[in-house]
N, C-alpha and C positions, 0 to 999 in steps of 0.2 A: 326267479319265482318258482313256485311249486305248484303243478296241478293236480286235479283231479275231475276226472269228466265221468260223468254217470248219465248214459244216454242212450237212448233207443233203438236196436239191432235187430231184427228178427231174425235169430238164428243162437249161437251159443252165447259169445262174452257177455257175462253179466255181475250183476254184483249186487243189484236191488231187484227184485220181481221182474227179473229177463231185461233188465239195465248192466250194457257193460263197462266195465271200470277200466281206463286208461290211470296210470300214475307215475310220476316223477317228483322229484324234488332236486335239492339243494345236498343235503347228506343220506342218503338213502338206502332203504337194504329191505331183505325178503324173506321170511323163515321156510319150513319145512309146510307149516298147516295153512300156505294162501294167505300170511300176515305181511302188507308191506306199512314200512313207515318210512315218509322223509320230513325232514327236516330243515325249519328255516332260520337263524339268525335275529330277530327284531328288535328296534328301539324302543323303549319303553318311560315311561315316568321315573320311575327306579332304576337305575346302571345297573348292570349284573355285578357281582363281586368280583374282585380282580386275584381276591384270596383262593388257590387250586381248591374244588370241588368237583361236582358232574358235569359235562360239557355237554350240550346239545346231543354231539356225537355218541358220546355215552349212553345215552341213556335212550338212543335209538338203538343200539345194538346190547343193552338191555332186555328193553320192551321186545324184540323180538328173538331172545333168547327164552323167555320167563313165559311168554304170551302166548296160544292158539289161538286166539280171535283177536278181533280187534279192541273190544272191551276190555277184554283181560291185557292188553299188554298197554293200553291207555291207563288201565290201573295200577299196574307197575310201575311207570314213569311216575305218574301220581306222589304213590306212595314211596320213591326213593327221592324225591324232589324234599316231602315232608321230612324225612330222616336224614337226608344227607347235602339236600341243599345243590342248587346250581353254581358253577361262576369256576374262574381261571381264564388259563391264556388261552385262545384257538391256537396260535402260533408256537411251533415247536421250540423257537430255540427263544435266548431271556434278551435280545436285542430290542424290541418289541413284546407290549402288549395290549390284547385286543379281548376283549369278556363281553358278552352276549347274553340277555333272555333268548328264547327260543318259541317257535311254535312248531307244529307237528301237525301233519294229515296222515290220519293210521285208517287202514283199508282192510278187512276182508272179502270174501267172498259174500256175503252178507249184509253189511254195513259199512258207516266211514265214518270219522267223527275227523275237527278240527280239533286240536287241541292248544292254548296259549298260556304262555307261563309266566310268570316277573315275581322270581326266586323263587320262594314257595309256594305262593299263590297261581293258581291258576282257574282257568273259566273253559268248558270245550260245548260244543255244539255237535251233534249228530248232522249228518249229510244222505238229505234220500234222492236226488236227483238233481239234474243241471251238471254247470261246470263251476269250480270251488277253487278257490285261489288263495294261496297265504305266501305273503313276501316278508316286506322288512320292517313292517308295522302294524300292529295290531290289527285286525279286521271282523274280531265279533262284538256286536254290540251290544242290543235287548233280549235276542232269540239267544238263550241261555239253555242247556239241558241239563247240565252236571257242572259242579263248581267246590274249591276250595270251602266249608265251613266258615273260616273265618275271611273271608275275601272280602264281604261288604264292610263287617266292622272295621277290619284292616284300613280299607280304600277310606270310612269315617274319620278314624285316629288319626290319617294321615292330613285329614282336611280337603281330600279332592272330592267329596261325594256326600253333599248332607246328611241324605237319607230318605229327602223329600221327594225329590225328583226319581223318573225311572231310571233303573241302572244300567248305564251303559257302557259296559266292559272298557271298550276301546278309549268312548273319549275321557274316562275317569283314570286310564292307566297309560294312555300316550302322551309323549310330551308335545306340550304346548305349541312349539313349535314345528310338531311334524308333517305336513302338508305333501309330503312323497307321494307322487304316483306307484300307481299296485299292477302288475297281471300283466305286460305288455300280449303275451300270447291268449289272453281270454277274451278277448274280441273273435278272435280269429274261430276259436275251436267254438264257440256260441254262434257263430254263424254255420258251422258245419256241424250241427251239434246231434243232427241227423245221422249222417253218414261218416263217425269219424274210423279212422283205421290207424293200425299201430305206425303206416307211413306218415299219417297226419299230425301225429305227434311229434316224431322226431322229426317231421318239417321243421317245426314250431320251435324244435329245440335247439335247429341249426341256423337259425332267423337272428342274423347278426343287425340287422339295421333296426328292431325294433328292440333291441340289447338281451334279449331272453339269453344269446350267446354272446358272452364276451371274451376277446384276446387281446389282451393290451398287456404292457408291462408291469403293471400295479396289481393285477387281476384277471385271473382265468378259467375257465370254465372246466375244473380238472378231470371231472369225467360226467358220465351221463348214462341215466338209465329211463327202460320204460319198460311198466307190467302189465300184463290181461290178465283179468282173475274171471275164470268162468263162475257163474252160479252153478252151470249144472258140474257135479262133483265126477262124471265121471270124463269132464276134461280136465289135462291138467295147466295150470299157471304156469304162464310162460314169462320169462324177464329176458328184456335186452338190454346187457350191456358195455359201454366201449371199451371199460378197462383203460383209458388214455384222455389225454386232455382237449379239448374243441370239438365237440360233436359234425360242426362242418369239415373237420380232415380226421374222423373216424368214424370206425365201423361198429351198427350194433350188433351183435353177437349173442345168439339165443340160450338160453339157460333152464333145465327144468329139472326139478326138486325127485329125486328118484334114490333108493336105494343103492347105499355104492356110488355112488358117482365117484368121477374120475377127479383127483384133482389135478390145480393145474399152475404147477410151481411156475411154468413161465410168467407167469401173470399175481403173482406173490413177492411182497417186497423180501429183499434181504434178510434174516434174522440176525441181528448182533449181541445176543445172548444179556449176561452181564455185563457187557460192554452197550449195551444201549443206553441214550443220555435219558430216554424214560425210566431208567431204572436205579441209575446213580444219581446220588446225593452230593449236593445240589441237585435236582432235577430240572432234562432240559435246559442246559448249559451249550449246548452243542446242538447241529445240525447233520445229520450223518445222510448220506446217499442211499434212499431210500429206492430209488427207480429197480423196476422187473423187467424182464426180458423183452416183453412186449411194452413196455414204453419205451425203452434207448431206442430200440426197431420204428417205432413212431416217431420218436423225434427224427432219423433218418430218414422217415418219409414227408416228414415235413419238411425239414429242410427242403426236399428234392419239390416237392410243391410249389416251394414259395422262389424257389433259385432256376429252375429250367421250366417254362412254360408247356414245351414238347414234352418232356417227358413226364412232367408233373400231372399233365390231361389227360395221358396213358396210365399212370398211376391211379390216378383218381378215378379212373374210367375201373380199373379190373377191380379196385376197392367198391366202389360202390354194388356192382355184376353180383363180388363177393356175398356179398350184404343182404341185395335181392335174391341171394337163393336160396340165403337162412330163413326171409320173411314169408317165399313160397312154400317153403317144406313146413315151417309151421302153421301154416295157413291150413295143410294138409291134413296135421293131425288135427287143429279145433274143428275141423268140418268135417272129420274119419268117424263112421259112427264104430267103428273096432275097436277094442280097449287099447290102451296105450303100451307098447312093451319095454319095460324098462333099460332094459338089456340095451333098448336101439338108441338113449338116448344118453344113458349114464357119462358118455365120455362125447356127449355133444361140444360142452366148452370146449375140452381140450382138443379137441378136433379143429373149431373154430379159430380161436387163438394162435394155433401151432401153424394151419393154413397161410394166414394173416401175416407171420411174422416171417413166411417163405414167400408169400410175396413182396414183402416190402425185400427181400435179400436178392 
C-alpha cells in the first residue's frame, strides 16, 4: 500500500495549514521543489494494454521531472496518459508478462491529490487532511475534484454507468469481482494520527504480519522510502531511503535536495550502454544484473541475518544505532531555527551509504 498522513504537529512538518505530511509508496521518488509522487499498481474494469506504452513508473519520474508542484506534475501525468497512453510489461525480461493501470498520490508542501487512471481515463481527488491510502483497487468514489472530459461518457458507451445514478469512480471502473482488502497500515497511523514521526512510519513499513512488508519468493518489498515536506519553506524536505530490498533488514538513509550534491555511484545500477536489453531490438529479451554496490553488501548482510543468530543481532544491532543517528541529526535541523548550510549536507547520502556498506564488511 501507499500512504499519506496529513496530521497535526505543533511545530514544523507540514503540508496543509501547519499539517505534516509523511509519504511512501510502492514506486516512488522526489524532485528538487518538495514534489514527491508514489505510485500504485490497480485492477480495474479495463486490463491495461499489454502493447509497450507508459508504465506507472514512467510517468512517476515524469511528473516529477516536468512538475514544481504537485498540480503541475499531476497535469503532466494527465496529459502524457491522453497522448501516449499507458500499458506494457512491469517485468523486464519477455518470459512473463504483467500490465497495470495505476494510481498516484502526488504531495507538495502545499497540497496532495490522489490520482487514478484505467488508460486514458482518469479521475483524482485533492487530500486536505487525515490519513489517505491507495493500494491495488480503486478507492475514489463520488468526492470528485478534477477528471478526464470524457470519462463519464466513456464509462456510458461502455455500458457500466447510465447516467442516472451518482457517479461513482470506483464502483463503475472496478471489476466486478474485486472485494480486496486496502491499507493494512492505515488503522494503525489513524489511531496515532496525533503524534505520528518519521519512526512511526517506517515502523509501519517494517510490519511484516500485517503484509504492508513482504519477503517471500514470488514477491518482495524492493525498497522503501519516507518524506517530510515542511510547509514552512525555510526547512528543508527530507527523504529516507533504503536503497535495498525489506525495510525490516534495512536502513533508512536521509537525503536532502541541495545544490551540488554528491552523487552516489555505490548506490547506482550498472550502466550497459548499447548493450542494454532496454535498448536493443527486440526489446527486453534478456535480464542483465542490475545490482549496485550497496545491494550485493545487503544481500551479505542478509544472509548473515538470516544464518548466524549471534552475529546477525550484532548486525542488526549496529544497523539500526546506524539509522538512529541519521533520524537524530535530522531531527536537529527541522527544529534549528539557523538556515540550512548546504555545503554540510550535499554529500549526506554518500556519506550514509558508503558508512553502511563498511559496516556490513
Amino acid at each position: 500500500c501507499t500512504y499519506i498522513s496529513i496530521n497535526q504537529v505543533p511545530r514544523t512538518h507540514a503540508i496543509v495549514i501547519s499539517r505534516p505530511a509523511w509519504l511512501w509508496g510502492a514506486e516512488m521518488g522526489a524532485n528538487e521543489h518538495g514534489v514527491c509522487i508514489a505510485n500504485e499498481a490497480i485492477n480495474a474494469r479495463e486490463p491495461a494494454a499489454e502493447t509497450e506504452a507508459l508504465l506507472g513508473m514512467d510517468l512517476v519520474r515524469l511528473g516529477l521531472e516536468r512538475g514544481a508542484t504537485a498540480k503541475e506534475a499531476l497535469d503532466v501525468i494527465v496529459a502524457l496518459l491522453e497522448e501516449h497512453g499507458q500499458g506494457g510489461n512491469y517485468y523486464e525480461d519477455a518470459n512473463s508478462c504483467h500490465s497495470f493501470q495505476s494510481a498516484y498520490l502526488i504531495v507538495d508542501r502545499e497540497e496532495a491529490w490522489v490520482l487514478e487512471t484505467v488508460g486514458k481515463y482518469w479521475a483524482a481527488e485533492k487530500i486536505t487532511e487525515g490519513v489517505k491510502c491507495i493500494c491495488n483497487h480503486l478507492s475514489l468514489t463520488t468526492k470528485i475534484d478534477a477528471e478526464h472530459p470524457e470519462l463519464r461518457s466513456y464509462a456510458q458507451s461502455q455500458g457500466w454507468w447510465t447516467g442516472e445514478d451518482e457517479f461513482n469512480f470506483s464502483e463503475v471502473f472496478s471489476p466486478a469481482d474485486d472485494h480486496l482488502t486496502c491499507c493494512s497500515g492505515k488503522d494503525t497511523l489513524e489511531k496515532q494520527e496525533e503524534s505520528i514521526t518519521v519512526q512511526t512510519m517506517i515502523d509501519v513499513l517494517r510490519d511484516k504480519a500485517s503484509g504492508v512488508c513482504v519477503d517471500s519468493e514470488s514477491f518482495l518489498t524492493t525498497a522503501s522510502a519516507v518524506s517530510v515536506l515542511p510547509q514552512n519553506r525555510s526547512s528543508p524536505g527530507i527523504h529516507y531511503f533504503t536503497g535495498t530490498p525489506d525495510p525490516s533488514r534495512s536502513i533508512f538513509k536521509p537525503f536532502i535536495f541541495v545544490d551540488d550534491v554528491k552523487l552516489v555511484p555505490k548506490a547506482q545500477s550498472p550502466c550497459f550502454g548499447d548493450d542494454d536489453p532496454a535498448k536493443k531490438e527486440p526489446r527486453f529479451q534478456e535480464k542483465p544484473d542490475r545490482r549496485h554496490d550497496l545491494y550485493k553488501a545487503h544481500e551479505w548482510a542478509r544472509a548473515v541475518l538470516e544464518s548466524d543468530e549471534e552475529q546477525g543481532q550484532k548486525l542488526r544491532k549496529t544497523m539500526l544505532e546506524l539509522e538512529k543517528q541519521g533520524l537524530e541529526a535530522m531531527e536537529e535541523i527541522l527544529t534549528s531555527s539557523d538556515p540550512l548550510d548546504p555545503a554540510e549536507v550535499g554529500d549526506l547520502f554518500y556519506d550514509c551509504v558508503d558508512t553502511e556498506i563498511k559496516f556490513f564488511k
